[in-house]
C-alpha positions as CSV (number, residue, x, y, z in Angstrom):
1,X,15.3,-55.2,-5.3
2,X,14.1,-55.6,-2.0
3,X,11.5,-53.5,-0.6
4,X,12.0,-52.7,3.4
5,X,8.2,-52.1,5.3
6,X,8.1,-52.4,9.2
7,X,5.3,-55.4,9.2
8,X,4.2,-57.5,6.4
9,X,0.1,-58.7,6.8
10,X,-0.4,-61.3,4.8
11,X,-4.0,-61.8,3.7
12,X,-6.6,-58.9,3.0
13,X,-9.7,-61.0,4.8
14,X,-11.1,-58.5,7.9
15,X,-8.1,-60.1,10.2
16,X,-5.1,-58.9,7.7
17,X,-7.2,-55.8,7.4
18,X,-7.8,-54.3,11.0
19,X,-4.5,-55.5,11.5
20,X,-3.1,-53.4,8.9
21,X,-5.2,-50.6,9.3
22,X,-4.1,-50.3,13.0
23,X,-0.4,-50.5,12.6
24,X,-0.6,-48.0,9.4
25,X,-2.8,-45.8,11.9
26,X,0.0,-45.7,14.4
27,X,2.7,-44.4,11.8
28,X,3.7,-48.0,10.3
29,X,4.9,-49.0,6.8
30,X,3.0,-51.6,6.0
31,X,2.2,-54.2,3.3
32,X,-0.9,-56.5,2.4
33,X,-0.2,-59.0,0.2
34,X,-3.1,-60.7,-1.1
35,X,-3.0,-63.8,-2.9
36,X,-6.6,-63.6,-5.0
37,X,-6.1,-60.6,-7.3
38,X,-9.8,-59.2,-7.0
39,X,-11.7,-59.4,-3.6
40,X,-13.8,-62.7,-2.5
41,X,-17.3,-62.0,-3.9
42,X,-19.1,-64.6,-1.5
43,X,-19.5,-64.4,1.8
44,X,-19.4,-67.3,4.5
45,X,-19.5,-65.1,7.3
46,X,-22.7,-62.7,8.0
47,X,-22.6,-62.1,11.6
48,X,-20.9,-59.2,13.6
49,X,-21.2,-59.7,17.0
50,X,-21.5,-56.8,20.0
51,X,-17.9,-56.8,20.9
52,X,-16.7,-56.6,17.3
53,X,-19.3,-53.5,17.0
54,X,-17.5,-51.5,19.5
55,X,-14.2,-52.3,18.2
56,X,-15.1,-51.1,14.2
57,X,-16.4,-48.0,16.1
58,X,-12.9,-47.5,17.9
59,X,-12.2,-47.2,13.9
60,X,-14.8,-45.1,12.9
61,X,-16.6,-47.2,10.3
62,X,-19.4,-48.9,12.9
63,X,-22.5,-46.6,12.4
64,X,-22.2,-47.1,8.5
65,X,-22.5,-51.1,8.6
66,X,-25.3,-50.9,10.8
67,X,-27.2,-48.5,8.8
68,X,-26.9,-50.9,5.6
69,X,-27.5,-54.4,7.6
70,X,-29.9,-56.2,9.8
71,X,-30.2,-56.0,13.8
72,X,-31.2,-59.4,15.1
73,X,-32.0,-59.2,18.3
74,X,-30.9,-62.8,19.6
75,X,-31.0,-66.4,18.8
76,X,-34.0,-68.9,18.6
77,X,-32.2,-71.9,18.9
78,X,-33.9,-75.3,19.7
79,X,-37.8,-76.0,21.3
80,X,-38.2,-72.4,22.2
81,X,-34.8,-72.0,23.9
82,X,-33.1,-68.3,22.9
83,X,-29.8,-66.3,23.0
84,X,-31.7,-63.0,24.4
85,X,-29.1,-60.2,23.6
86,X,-31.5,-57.5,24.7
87,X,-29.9,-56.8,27.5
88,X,-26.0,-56.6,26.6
89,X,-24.0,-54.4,28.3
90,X,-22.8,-52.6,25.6
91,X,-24.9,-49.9,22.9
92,X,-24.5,-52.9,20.7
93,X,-27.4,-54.9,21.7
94,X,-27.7,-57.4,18.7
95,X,-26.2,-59.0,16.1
96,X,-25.9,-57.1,12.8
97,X,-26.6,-59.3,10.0
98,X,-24.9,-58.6,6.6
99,X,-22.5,-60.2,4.6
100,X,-18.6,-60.4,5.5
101,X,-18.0,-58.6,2.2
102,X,-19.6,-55.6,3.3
103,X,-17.1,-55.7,6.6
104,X,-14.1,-56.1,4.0
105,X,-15.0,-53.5,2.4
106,X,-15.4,-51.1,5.1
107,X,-11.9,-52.3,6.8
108,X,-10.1,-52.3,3.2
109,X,-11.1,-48.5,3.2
110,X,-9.7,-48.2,6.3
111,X,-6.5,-49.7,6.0
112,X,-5.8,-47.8,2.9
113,X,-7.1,-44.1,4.3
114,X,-5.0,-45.3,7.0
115,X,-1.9,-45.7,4.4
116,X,-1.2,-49.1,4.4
117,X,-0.8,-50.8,0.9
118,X,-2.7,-53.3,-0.4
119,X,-0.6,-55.7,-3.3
120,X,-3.2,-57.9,-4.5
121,X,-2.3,-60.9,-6.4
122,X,0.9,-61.6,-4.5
123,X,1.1,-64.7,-3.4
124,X,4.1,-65.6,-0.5
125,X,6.0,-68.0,-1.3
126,X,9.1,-68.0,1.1
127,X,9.8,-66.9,4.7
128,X,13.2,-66.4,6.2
129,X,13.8,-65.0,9.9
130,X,16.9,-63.7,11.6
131,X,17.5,-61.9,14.3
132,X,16.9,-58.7,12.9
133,X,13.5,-59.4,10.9
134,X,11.9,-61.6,8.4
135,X,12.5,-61.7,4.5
136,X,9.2,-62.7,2.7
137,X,9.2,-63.5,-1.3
138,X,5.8,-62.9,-3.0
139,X,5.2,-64.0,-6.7
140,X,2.3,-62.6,-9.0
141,X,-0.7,-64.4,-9.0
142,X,-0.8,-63.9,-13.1
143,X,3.2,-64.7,-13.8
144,X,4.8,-66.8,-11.3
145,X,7.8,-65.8,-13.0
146,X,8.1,-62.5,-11.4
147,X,8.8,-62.3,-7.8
148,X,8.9,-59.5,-5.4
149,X,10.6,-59.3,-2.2
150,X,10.3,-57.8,1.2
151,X,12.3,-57.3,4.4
152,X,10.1,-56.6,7.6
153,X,10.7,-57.0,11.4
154,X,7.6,-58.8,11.6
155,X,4.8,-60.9,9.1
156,X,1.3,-61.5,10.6
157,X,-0.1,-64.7,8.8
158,X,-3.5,-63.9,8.6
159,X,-4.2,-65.9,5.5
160,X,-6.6,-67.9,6.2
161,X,-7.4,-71.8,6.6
162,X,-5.2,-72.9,4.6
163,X,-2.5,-70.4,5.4
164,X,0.9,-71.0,3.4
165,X,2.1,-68.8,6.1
166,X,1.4,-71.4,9.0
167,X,2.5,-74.3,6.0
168,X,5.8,-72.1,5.4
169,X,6.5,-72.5,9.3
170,X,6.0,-76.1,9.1
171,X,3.1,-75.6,12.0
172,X,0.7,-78.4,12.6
173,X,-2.9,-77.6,12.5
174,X,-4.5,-80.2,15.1
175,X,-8.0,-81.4,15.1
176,X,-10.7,-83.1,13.7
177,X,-13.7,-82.8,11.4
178,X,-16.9,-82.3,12.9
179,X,-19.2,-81.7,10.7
180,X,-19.4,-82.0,6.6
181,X,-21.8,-81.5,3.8
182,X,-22.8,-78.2,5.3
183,X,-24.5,-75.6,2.4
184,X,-24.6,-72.1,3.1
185,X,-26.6,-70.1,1.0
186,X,-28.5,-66.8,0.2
187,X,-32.3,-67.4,-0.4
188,X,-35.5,-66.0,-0.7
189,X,-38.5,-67.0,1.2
190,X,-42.2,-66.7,0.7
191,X,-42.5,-67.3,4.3
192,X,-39.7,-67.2,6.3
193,X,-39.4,-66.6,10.4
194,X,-41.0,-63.1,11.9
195,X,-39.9,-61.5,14.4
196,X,-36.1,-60.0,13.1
197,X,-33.8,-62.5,15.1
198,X,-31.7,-65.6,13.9
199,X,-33.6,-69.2,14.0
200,X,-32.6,-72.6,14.0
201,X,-34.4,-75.1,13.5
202,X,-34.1,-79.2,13.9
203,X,-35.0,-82.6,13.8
204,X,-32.9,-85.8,14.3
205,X,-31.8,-85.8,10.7
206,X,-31.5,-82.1,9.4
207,X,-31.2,-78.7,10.7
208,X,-31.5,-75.3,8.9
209,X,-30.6,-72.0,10.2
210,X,-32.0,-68.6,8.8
211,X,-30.7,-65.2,9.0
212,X,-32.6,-62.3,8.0
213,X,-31.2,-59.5,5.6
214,X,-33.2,-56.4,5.1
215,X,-33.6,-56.9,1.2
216,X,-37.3,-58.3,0.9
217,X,-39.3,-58.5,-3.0
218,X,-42.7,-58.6,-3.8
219,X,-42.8,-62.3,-3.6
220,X,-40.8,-62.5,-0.6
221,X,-37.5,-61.4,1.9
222,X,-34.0,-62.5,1.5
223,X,-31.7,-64.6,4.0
224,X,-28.6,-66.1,4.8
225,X,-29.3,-69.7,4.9
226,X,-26.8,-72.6,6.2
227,X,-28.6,-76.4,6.1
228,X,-27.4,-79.9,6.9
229,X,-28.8,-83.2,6.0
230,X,-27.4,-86.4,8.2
231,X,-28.3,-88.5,5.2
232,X,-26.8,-86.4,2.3
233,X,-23.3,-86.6,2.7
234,X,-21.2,-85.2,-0.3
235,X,-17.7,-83.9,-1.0
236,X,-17.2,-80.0,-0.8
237,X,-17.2,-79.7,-4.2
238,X,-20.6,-81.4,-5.2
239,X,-23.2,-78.5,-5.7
240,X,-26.1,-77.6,-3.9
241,X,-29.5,-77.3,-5.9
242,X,-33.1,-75.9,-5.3
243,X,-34.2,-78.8,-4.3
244,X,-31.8,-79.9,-1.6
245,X,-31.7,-76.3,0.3
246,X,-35.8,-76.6,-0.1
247,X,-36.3,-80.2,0.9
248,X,-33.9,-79.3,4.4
249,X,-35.6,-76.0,5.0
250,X,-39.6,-77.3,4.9
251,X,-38.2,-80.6,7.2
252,X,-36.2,-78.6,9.6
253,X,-38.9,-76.2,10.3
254,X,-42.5,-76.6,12.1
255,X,-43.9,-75.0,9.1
256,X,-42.2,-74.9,5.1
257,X,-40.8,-71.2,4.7
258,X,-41.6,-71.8,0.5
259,X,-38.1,-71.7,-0.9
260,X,-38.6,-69.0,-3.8
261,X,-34.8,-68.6,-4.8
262,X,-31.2,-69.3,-4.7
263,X,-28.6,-66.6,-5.4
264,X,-25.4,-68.3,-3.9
265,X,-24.6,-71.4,-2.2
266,X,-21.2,-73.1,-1.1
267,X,-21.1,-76.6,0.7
268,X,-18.4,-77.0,3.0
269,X,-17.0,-79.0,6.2
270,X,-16.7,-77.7,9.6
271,X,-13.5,-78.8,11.8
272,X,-12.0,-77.7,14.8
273,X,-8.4,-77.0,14.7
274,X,-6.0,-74.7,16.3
275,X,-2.5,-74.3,16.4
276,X,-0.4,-75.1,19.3
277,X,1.1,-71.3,19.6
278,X,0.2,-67.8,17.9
279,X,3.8,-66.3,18.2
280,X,6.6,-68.3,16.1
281,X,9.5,-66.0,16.3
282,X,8.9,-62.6,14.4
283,X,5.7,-64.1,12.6
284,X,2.0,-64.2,14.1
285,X,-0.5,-66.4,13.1
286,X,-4.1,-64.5,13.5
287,X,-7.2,-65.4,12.5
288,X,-8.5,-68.7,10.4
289,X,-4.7,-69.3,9.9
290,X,-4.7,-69.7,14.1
291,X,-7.8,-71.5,14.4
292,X,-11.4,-73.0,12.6
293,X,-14.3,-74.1,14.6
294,X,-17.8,-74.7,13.9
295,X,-19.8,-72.1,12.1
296,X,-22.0,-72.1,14.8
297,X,-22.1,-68.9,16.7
298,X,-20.8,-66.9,14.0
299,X,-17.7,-66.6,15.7
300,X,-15.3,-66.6,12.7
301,X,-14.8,-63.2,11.8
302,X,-15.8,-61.7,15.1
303,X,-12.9,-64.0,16.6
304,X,-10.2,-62.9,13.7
305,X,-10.9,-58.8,14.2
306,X,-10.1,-59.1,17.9
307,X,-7.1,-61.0,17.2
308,X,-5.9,-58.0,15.1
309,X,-6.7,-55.4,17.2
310,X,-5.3,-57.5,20.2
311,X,-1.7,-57.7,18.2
312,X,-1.6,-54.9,16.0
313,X,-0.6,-52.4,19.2
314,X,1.4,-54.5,20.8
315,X,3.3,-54.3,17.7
316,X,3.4,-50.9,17.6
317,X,4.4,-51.1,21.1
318,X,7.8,-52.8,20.5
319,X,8.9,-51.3,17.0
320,X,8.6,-48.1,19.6
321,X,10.8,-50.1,21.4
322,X,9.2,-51.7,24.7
323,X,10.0,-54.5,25.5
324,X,9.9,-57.9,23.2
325,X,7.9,-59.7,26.0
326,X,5.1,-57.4,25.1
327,X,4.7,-59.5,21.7
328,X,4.3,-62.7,24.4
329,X,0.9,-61.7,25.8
330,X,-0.3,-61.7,22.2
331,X,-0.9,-65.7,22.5
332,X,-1.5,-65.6,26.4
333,X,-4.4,-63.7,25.6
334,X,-6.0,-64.8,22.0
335,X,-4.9,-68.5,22.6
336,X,-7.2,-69.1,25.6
337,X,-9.9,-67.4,23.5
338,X,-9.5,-68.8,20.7
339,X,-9.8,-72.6,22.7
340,X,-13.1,-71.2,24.6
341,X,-14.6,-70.1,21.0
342,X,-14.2,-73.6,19.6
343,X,-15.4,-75.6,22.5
344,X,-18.6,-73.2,22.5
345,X,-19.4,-73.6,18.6
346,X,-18.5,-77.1,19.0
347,X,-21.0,-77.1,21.8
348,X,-23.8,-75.7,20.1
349,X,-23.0,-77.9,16.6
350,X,-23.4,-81.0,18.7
351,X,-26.5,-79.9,20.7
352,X,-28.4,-78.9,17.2
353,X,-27.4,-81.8,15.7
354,X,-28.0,-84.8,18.6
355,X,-29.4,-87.6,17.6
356,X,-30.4,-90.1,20.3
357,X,-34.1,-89.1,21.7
358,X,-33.5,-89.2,25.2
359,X,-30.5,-86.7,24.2
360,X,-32.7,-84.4,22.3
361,X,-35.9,-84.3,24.9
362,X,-33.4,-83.8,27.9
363,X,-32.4,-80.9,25.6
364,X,-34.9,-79.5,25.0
365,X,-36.3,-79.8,28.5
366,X,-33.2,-78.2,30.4
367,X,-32.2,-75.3,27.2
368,X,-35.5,-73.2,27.3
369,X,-35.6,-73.2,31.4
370,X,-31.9,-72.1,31.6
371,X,-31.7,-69.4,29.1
372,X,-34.8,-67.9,31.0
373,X,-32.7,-67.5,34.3
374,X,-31.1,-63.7,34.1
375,X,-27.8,-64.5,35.3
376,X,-27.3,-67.7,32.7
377,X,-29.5,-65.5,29.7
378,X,-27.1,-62.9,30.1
379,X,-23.9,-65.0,30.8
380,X,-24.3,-66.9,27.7
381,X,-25.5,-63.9,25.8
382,X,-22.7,-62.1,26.8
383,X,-20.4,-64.8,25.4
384,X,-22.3,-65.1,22.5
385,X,-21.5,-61.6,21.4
386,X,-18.1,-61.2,22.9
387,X,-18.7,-58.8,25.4
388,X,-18.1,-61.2,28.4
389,X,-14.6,-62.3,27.3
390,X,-11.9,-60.7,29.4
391,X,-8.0,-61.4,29.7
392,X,-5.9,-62.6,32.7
393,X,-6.3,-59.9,35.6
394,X,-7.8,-58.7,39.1
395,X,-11.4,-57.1,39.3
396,X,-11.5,-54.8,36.1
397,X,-8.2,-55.6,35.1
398,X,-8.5,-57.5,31.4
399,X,-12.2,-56.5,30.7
400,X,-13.0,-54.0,27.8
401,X,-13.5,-50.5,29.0
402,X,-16.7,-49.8,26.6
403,X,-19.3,-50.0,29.3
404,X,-17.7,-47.2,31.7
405,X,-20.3,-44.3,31.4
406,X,-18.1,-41.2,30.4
407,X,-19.3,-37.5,31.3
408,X,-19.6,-36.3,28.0
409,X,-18.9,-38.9,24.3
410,X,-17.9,-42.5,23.8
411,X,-14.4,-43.7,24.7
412,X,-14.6,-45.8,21.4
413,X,-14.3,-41.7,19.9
414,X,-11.2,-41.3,21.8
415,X,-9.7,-44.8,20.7
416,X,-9.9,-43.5,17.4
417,X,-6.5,-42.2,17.7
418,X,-3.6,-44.6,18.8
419,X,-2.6,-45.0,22.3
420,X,-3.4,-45.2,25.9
421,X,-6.5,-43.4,27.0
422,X,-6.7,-42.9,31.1
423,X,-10.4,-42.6,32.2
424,X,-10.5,-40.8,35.5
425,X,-12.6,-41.0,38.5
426,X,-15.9,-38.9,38.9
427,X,-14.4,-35.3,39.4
428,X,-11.0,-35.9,39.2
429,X,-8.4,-33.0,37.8
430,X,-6.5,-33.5,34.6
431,X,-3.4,-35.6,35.4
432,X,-0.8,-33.1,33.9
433,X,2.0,-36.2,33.9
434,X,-0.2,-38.2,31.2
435,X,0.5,-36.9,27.9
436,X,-2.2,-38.7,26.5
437,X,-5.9,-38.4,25.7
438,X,-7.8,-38.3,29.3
439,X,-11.4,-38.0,30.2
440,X,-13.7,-38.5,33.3
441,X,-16.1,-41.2,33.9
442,X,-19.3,-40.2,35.1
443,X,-20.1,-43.0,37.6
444,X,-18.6,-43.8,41.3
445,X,-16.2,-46.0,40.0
446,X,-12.6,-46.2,40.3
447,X,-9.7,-44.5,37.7
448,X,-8.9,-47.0,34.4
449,X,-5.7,-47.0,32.0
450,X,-7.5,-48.2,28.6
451,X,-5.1,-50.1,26.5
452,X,-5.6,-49.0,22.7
453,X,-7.6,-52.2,22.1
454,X,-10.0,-51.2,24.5
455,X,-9.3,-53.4,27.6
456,X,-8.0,-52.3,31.1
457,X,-4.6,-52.8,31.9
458,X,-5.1,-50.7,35.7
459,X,-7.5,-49.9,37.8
460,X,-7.1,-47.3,41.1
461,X,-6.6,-43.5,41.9
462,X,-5.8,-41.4,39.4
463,X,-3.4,-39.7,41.4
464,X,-1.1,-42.7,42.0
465,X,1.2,-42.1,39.3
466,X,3.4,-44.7,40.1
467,X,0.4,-47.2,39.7
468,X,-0.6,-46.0,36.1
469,X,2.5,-45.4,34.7
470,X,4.0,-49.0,35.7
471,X,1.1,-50.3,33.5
472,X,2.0,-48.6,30.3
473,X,4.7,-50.4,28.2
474,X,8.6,-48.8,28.4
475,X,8.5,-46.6,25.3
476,X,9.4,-43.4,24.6
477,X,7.5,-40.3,26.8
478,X,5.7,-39.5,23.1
479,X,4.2,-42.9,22.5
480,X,2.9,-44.3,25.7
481,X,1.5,-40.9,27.1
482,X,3.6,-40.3,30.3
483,X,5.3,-37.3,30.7
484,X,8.5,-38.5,32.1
């Protein structure tokens, strides 16, 4: 028997999640299906950045991470240079620390309150598209001998690295290897780095990275570790002792942080790879199953949520029935996103890890000086945390919407409930034709159509309906707000 959903998400990882939870928040069957049959108890990723802040609040499940993780205020990176996040523009301004299985948690919660259903232990084994939709055959994780099937108009692959989606397509998955023998793990220190933000540290031969967590013992405070030795190069699979993680830390620092214990490590390589397209018919690719970079940056996860929230409306959008072009600007948008991400991990993996000594002084010489000028501190800051990302577009066309001061709440509040939101000027009256959820900004600036991932898709007077309304996608009067 073949079970008949709207979209199937494969993978429950944050990606498959917000997707899922979107869609099921706009009134769409949808399915999970989840290879592993329990939940990933480790936890590569730790880092949710600004940008990735405000979009779990436009879900309602923001303030309740934060009160349970870390705030790191920036990024002490090499001979005293520093990502300063201080002075984002957004409420967000820092980095919360804590471990990706907290955010899975939190967005499994909200995909299910949002009604979408979660099968885990199914593992996909065959795709087949028409012209009407996608047929998808799933088998159980604990008896490969019984199979489930599912007929959807559209699959988003967000299965991770090694996505059998993407291997079910057949879709390449250039690049190269940049970095192996890389050991993350969560230790205790006697005397780790003060002062609350992230901190690399590095010689020619090894560099460690600490991240605080707010957990700290008598004998000392716990942190999210990640170290690399140029001269210890293992397989993946070879384990990572006491000793090792202990030896990296006291040569990467200026002083030993006293290694106390060990609670989880995983060694692993770092490549950079993404696929050529993110739309292959009626399937999406999001997430790690789109493209890995460097784990520098903690841009993973960050990268993988706005991917989802970027696709999961425009999906809405079209089973509403606007146009099938909409689905187009999903990989005109992420793509170019997705290429910037990995050439600025990439970049910071090969400036930690240089080698030649004219390389490393000139480095260190230009880095601190830079990062100290406003305009570059808060450029790359602003990168760093996802904030300064934006999407094809003229003046405030394609940026996010977060920063516009409102007269009264946040806009993330009103984005809370699927659709459009139109943000007027400064003592403008309710515009009667838009059906949907309005309200007034409280500075000089012009009108703004919010698209329901929180970026602006128009800009002018409130008035012009013409204008506004030729920015919303040709749906029904009910689903993109326009009274027609």
């Amino acid at each position: 028997m073949t079970a008949t959903v709207d979209v199937v998400v494969v993978g429950a990882g944050p990606t498959g999640l917000t997707a899922a939870g979107d869609l099921a928040r706009a009134g769409r069957s949808v399915v999970v299906l989840e290879k592993w049959p329990t939940p990933n108890p480790s936890s590569r990723a730790f880092a949710t950045m600004a940008r990735t802040l405000e979009t779990l609040d436009a879900r309602g499940i923001a303030d309740d991470l934060i009160a349970n993780g870390h705030r790191a205020p920036g990024v002490s990176i090499f001979a005293g240079a520093r990502i300063d996040l201080t002075h984002l523009d957004s409420p967000y301004r820092f980095v919360l620390v804590t471990p990706q299985t907290n955010v899975d948690q939190a967005l499994a919660r909200y995909a299910q309150n949002q009604g979408a259903d979660i099968r885990r232990g199914a593992e996909v084994v065959a795709i087949h598209q028409d012209l009407d939709g996608v047929t998808v055959t799933a088998r159980a994780h604990d008896d490969p001998s019984q199979q489930s099937t599912w007929r959807a108009r559209y699959i988003v692959g967000a299965d991770g690295s090694h996505s059998t989606v993407r291997s079910l397509l057949g879709v390449d998955f250039p690049g190269t290897t940049i970095l192996s023998s890389l050991v993350l793990a969560d230790v205790k220190l006697a005397d780790g780095p003060t002062g609350g933000g992230l901190t690399v540290g590095s010689t020619r031969d090894v560099f460690g990275f600490l991240a605080p967590y707010d957990r700290h013992d008598a004998d000392g405070s716990w942190y999210r570790a990640m170290v690399w030795d140029r001269h210890h190069q293992v397989a993946d699979d070879v384990p990572a002792d006491h000793a090792e993680i202990s030896g990296v830390l006291a040569r990467a620092f200026p002083a030993d942080p006293g290694l106390v214990a060990v609670s989880w490590t995983s060694r692993f390589h770092c490549d950079e790879r993404q696929v050529a397209q993110y739309r292959y018919g009626r399937v999406f690719l999001a997430g790690d199953a789109a493209h890995v970079h460097s784990p520098m940056g903690g841009q993973g996860m960050n990268t993988g949520i706005q991917d989802a929230a970027n696709l999961a409306w425009k999906i809405d959008a079209v089973l509403a029935g606007a146009d099938d072009a909409l689905l187009d600007t999903y990989d005109a948008e992420r793509h170019p996103i997705g290429r910037r991400v990995l050439r600025q991990s990439g970049l910071m993996a090969r400036g930690i890890t240089l080698h030649p000594r004219a390389a490393r002084l000139l480095r260190n010489l230009l880095a601190p000086r830079l990062l100290r000028v406003p305009k570059v501190r808060d450029a790359v800051a602003g990168s760093f945390a996802g904030t300064e990302l934006r999407y094809p577009g003229i003046g405030p066309v394609g940026t996010r919407a977060t920063q516009i001061p409102l007269t009264a709440g946040r806009l993330t509040e009103l984005l809370r409930t699927p659709g459009f939101v139109l943000v007027r000027e400064r003592g403008a009256p309710v515009v009667e034709a838009f059906d949907g959820r309005q309200t007034e900004r409280s500075d000089g600036g012009p009108a703004v159509l919010v698209r329901p991932d929180g970026y602006i898709a128009w800009a002018g007077d409130s008035a012009d309906r013409s204008a506004w309304a030729a920015a919303l996608p040709l749906v029904s009067a009910s689903e993109c707000g326009c009274r027609r």
